[in-house]
Every structure is written in C-alpha cells, then in structure tokens.
Backbone bond lengths (Angstrom), bond angles and torsions (degrees), N, CA, C in turn:
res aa  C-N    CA-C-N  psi(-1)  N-CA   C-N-CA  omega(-1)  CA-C   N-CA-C  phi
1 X - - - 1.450 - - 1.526 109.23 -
2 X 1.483 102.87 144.74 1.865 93.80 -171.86 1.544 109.04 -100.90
3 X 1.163 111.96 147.02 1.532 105.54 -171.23 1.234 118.36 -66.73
4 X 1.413 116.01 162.45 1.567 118.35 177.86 1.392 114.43 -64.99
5 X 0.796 130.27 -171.35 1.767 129.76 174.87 1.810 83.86 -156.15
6 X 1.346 112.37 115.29 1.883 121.03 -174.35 1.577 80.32 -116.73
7 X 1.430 94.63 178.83 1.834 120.68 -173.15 1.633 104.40 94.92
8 X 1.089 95.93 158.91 1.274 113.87 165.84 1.339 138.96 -11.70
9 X 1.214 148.39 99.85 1.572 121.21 -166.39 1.514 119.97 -89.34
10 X 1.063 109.60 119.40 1.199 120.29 175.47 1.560 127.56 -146.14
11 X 1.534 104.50 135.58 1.711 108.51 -150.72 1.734 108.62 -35.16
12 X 1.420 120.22 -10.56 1.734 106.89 -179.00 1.634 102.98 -86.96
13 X 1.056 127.31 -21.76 1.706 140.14 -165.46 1.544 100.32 -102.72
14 X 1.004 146.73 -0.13 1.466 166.48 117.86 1.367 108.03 -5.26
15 X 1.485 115.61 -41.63 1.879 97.52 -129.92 2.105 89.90 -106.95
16 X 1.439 114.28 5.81 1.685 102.79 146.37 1.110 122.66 -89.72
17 X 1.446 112.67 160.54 1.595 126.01 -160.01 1.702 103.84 -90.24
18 X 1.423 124.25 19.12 1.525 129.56 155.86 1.165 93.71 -166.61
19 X 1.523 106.83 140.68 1.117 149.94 -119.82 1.520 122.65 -163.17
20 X 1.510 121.03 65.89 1.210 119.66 178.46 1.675 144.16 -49.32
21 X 1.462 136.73 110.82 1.522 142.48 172.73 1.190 104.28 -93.64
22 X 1.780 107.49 113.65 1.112 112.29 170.29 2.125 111.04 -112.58
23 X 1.351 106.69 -30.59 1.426 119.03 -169.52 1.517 106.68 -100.76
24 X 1.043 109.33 -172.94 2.036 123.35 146.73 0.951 113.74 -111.98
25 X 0.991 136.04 38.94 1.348 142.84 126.79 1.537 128.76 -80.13
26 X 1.379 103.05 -40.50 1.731 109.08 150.64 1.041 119.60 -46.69
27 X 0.989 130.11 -60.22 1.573 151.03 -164.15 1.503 95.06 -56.92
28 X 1.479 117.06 -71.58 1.596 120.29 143.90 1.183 136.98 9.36
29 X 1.292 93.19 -67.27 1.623 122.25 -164.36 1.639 102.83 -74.28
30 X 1.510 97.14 -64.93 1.685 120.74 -179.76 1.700 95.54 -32.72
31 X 1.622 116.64 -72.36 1.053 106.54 -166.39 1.556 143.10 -69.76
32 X 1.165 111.72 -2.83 1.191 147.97 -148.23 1.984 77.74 -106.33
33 X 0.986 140.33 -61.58 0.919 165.94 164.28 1.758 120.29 -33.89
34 X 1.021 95.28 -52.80 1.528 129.43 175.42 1.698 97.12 -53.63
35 X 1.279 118.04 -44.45 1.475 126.53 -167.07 1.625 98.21 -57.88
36 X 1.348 125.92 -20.54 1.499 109.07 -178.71 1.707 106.72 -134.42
37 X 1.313 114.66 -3.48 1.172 110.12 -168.94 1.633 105.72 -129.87
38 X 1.597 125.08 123.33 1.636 113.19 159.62 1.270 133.22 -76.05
39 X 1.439 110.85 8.03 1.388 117.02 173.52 1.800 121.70 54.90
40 X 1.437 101.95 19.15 1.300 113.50 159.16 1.643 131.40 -33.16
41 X 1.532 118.78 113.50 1.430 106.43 -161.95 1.312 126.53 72.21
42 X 1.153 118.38 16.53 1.538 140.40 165.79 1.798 111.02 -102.50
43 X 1.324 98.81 134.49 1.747 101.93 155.42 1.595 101.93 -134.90
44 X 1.686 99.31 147.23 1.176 105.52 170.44 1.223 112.96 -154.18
45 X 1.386 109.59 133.01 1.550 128.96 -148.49 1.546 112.99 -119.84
46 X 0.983 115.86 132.14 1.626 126.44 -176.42 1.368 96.03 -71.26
47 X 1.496 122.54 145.69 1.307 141.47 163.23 1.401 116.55 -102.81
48 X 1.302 116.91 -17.00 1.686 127.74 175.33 0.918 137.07 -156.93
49 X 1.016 120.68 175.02 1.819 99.18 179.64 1.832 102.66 -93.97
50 X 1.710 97.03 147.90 1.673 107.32 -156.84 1.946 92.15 -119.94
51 X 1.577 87.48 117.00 1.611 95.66 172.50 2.064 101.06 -74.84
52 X 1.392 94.88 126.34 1.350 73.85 165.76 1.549 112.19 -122.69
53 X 1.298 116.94 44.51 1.824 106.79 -172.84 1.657 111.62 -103.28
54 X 1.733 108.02 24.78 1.664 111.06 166.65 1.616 88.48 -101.13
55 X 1.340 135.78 8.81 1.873 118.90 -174.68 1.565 92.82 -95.88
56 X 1.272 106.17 135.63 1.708 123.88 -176.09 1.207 109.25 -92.31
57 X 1.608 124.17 -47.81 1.088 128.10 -166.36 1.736 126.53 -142.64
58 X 1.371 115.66 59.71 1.491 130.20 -174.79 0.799 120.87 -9.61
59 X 1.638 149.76 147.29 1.279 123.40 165.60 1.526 97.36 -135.43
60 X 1.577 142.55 6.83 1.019 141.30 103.40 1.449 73.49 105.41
61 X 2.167 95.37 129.20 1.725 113.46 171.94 1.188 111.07 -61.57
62 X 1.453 112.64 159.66 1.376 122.82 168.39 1.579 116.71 51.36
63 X 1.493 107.95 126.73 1.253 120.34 -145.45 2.014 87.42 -129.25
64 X 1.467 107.01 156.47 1.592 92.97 174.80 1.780 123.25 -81.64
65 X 0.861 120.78 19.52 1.506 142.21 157.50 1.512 99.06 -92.68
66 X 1.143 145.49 -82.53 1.032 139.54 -175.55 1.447 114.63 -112.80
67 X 1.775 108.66 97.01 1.606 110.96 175.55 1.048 94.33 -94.31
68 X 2.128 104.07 138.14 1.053 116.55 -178.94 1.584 133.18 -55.35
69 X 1.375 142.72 113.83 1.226 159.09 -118.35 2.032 111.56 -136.48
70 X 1.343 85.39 -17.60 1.745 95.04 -178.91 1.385 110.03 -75.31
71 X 1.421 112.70 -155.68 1.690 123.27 165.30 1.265 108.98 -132.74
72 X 1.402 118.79 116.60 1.695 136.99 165.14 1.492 103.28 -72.20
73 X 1.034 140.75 97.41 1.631 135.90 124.41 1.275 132.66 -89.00
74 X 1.320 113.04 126.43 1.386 142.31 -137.01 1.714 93.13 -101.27
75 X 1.370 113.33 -29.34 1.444 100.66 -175.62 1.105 106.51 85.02
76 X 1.346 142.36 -37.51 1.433 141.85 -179.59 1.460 98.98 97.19
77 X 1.448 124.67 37.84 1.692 137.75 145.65 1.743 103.50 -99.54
78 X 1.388 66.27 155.81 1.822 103.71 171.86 1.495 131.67 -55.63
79 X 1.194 149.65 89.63 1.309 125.05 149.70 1.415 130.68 -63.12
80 X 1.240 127.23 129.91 1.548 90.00 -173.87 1.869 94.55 -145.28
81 X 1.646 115.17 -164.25 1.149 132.91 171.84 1.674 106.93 54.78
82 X 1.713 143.91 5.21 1.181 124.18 -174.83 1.377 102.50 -86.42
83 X 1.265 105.80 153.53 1.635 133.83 -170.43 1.623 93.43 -117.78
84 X 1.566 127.75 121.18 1.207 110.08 144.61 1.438 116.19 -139.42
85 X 1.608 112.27 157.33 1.418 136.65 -169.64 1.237 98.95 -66.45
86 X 1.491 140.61 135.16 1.311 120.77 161.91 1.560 91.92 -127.09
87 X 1.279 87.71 105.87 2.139 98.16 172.64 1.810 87.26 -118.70
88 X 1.443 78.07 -174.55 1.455 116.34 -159.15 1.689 106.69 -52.09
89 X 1.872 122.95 -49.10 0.682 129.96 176.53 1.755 125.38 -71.09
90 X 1.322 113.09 14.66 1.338 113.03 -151.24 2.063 80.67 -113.11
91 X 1.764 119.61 -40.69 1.433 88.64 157.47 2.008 61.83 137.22
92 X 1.530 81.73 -176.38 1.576 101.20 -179.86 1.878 132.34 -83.38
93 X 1.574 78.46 -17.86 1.475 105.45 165.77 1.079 128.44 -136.84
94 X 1.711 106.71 144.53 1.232 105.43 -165.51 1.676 110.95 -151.25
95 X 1.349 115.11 133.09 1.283 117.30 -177.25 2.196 105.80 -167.67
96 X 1.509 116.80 -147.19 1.105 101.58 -176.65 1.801 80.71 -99.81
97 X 0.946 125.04 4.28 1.894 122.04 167.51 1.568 92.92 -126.04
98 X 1.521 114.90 151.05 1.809 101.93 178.50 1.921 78.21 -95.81
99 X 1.404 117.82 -53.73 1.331 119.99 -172.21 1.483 131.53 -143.66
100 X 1.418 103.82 143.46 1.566 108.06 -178.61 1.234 104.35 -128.53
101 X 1.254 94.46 169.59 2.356 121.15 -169.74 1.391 79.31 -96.99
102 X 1.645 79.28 -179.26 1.306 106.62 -177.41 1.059 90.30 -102.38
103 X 1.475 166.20 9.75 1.411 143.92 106.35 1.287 126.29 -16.56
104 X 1.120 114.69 -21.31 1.754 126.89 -146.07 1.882 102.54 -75.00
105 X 1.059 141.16 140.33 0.976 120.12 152.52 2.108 105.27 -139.61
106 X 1.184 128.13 139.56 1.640 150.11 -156.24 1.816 102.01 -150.66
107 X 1.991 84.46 84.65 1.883 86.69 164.13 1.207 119.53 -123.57
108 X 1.246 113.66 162.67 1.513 103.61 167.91 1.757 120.90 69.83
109 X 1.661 107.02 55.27 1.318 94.74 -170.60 1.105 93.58 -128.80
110 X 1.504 148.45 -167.35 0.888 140.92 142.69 1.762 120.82 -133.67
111 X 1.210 132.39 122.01 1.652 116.89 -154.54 1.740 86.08 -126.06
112 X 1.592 89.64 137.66 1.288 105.47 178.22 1.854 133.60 -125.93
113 X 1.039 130.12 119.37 1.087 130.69 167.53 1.723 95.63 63.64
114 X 1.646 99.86 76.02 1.402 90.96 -159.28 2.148 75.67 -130.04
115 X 1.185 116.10 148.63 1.712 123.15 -169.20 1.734 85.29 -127.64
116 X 1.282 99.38 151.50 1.386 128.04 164.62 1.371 115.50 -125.15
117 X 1.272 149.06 143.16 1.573 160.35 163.90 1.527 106.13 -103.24
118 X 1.345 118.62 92.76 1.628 97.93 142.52 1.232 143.01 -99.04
119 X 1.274 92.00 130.47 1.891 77.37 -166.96 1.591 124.92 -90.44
120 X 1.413 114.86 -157.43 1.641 111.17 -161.05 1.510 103.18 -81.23
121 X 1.700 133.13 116.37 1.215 115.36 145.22 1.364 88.09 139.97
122 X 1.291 122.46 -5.27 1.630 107.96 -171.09 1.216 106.58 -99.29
123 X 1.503 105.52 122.57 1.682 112.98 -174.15 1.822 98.77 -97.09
124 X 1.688 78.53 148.29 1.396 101.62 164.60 1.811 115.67 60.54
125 X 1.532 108.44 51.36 1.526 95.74 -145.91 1.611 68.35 -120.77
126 X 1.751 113.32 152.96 1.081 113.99 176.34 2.190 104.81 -135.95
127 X 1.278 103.51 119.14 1.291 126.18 -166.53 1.739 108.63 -105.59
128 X 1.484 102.36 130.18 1.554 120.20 172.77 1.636 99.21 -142.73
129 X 1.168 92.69 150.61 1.962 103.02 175.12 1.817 89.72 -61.57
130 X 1.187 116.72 -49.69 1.940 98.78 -154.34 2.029 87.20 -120.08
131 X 1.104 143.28 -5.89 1.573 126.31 159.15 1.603 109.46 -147.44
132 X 0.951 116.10 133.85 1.610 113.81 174.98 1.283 107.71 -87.56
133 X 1.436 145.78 -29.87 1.225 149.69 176.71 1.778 104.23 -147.39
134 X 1.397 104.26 97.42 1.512 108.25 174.52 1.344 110.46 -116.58
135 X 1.570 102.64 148.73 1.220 115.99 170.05 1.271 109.60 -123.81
136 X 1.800 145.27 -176.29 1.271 138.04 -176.03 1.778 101.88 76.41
137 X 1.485 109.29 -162.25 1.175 129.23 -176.85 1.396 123.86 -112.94
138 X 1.595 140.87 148.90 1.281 125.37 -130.97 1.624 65.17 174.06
139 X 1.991 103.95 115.95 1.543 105.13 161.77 1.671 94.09 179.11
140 X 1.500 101.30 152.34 1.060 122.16 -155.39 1.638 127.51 68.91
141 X 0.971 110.48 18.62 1.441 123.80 -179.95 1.819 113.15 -84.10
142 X 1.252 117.64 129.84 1.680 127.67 152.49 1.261 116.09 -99.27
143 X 1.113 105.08 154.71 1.621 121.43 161.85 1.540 109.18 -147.32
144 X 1.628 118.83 121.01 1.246 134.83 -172.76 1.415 114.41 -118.47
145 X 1.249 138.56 130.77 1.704 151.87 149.88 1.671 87.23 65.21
146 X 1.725 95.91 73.85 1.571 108.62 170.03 1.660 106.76 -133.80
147 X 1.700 85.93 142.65 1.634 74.44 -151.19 1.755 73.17 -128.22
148 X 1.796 110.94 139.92 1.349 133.44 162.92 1.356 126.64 -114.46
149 X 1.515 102.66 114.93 1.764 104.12 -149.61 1.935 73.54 -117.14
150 X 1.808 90.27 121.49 1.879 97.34 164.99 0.907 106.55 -125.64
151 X 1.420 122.35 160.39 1.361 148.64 -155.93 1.518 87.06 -116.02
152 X 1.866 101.93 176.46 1.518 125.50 172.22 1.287 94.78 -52.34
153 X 1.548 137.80 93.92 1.778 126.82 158.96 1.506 102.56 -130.63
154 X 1.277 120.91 155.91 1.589 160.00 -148.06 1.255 91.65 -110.35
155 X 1.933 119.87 133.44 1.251 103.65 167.69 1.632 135.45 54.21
156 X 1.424 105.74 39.17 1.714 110.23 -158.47 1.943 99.45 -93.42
157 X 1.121 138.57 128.00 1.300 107.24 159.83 1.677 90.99 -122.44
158 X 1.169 105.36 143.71 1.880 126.03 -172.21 1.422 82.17 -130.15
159 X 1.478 96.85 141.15 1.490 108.35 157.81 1.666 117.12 -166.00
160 X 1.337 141.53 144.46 1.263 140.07 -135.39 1.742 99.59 -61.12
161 X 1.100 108.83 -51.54 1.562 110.63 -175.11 1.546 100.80 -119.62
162 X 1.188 153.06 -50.88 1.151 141.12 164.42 1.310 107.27 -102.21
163 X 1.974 106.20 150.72 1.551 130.73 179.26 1.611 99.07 -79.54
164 X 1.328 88.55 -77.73 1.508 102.49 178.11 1.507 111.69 -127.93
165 X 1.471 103.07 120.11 1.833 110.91 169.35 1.703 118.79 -81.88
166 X 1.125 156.01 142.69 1.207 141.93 -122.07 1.691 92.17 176.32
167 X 1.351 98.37 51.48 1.717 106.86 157.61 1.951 92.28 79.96
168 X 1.282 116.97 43.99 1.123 138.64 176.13 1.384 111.82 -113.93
169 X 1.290 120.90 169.05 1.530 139.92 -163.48 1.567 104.23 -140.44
170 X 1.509 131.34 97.24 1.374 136.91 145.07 1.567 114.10 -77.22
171 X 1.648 129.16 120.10 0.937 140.89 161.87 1.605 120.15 -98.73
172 X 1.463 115.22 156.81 1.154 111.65 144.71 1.511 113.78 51.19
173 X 1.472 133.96 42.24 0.946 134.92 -120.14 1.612 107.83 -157.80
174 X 1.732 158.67 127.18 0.884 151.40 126.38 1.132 132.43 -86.43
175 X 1.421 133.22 -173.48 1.773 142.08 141.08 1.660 126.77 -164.63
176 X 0.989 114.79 126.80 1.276 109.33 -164.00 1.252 113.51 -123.67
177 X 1.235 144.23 126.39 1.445 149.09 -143.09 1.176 131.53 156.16
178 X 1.484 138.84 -133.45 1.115 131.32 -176.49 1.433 116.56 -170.27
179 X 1.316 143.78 132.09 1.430 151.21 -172.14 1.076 117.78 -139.87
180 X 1.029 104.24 101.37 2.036 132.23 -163.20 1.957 121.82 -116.00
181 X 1.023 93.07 124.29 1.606 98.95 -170.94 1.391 117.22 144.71
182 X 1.334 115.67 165.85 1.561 122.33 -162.84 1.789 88.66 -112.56
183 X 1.180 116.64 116.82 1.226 140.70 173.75 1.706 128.93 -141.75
184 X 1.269 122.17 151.39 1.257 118.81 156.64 1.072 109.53 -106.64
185 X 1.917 98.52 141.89 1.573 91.44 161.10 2.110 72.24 140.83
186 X 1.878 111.01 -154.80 1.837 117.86 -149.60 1.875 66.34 -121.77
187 X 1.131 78.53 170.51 1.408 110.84 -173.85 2.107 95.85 -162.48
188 X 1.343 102.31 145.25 1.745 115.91 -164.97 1.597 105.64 -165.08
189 X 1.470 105.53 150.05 1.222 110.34 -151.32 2.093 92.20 -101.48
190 X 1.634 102.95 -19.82 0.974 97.10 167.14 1.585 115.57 -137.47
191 X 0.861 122.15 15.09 1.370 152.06 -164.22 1.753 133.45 170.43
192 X 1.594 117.43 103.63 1.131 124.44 -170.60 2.058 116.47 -49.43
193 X 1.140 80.59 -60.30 1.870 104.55 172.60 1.197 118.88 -156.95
C-alpha cells in the first residue's frame, strides 16, 4: 500500500498517487486546483471528517475542461455544513464536484447538512449535493439534511446526490432531504436525470 502524502494541498504536494484531506482548506485547495488539472491516476482520501460551514464561496471540483478523473475515498467520514451559491458564473453544474469522467470513481463519503441556492435565470443547470453532472462510478455514498432551494430555471434537473448521471453508475447509495422551488425541468431523490 502506498503511503499517504497529508499537509496541505498544494499543486507541488500533488504529484503522489495518494493524497491525503484532512481540512477545508484542502477541499479549497483541491478545487481551486481542479481548474487546470483532472487529477487522473490520483486518489485522495479524507482523514476526517471536514466541517465545511466557514467556506463562503465554493468553487466546486472538476471543471468541464477538466472533469474530475481521480478516486475520492471518503474513508467513511463526514463532510458536512457547506452552503453553495449557484449563480450564473458558477457554470451549468453544480455540486461539491461540478463534474466527473467516466474514470471518476467517489466512495465512501458521507455529506451532511449540505444547502444549495439556485438562483433566478440559470438555464439548463444540473445540481446534486456531491456531482452535478457525473460520469464514472459513485457508491457507498450518503447525503443527509440537504436542502435544494431553486429558483425560476429552464431545463433544471436537481437530484439528492446526482443532477445529471451521464452513462454513470450510482451504487449502494442514499439521500435524504429536500428540493424546493418552482422550476422546470426532473427533480430525483437520488439522481435528477
């Protein structure tokens, strides 16, 4: 087994093939990160459970230039408390990943009491607590006291843990919560469409 590599993430501490999350600031870091890299042949694994309700403004893994492509294991800890804005500039997807390949694989996590905002005008935007548009495999995952508040949007699919799945595989899998608002478009308790 190869060792973890913990601390901080930052693009020089990147370059082993596991990859320790211990803060939200990783999480941070990761995504922030995400903007140029899919992290292909990467796993990176939570060491604890990560409060995230000091993050103001998400900017959410995997970007559609580079959907995230690594492996998330969660360890079977918590993320919990993030709030995010989903306006116009935040993209078509939106979740604590906006998107993953079908490389992708996210087990073993557990996300908690985690809120989404959509607001008025964003077409065609597809929302999950942990991927808004995933591809790959996605199992053993929860999501608990998550609440999806939508606005007037066109074409919306929300769904508890995935927006839209896209020739993807959810296993083994719940979410329990709530998705509230006057929208068009699927709505799913664990998947929108």
């Amino acid at each position: 087994c190869e060792p973890i590599i913990n601390g901080f993430i930052t693009a020089s501490n990147v370059s082993g093939s596991v990859i320790g999350i211990s803060t939200a600031q990783d999480l941070v870091n990761l995504a922030a990160l995400s903007k140029s890299n899919d992290f292909s042949g990467k796993t990176f694994v939570l060491t604890q459970d990560i409060d995230m309700s000091g993050i103001s403004d998400w900017q959410m893994i995997g970007r559609d230039s580079y959907r995230f492509a690594g492996t998330f294991d969660g360890q079977n800890h918590t993320i919990s408390g993030l709030t995010i804005e989903a306006t116009a500039d935040k993209g078509n997807s939106v979740g604590l990943f906006s998107m993953t390949s079908e490389n992708s694989v996210i087990k073993n996590v557990e996300l908690e009491q985690f809120t989404i905002n959509v607001y008025e005008g964003i077409r065609s935007v597809a929302v999950g607590a942990l991927v808004g548009i995933a591809r790959g495999t996605i199992n053993n995952v929860s999501v608990s006291n998550f609440t999806l508040n939508g606005a007037n949007t066109q074409n919306a699919e929300y769904g508890g843990i995935v927006g839209q799945l896209d020739n993807g595989t959810v296993r083994n899998s719940y979410a329990h919560g709530s998705i509230k608002g006057n929208w068009n478009g699927y709505a799913g308790g664990i998947v929108g469409a």
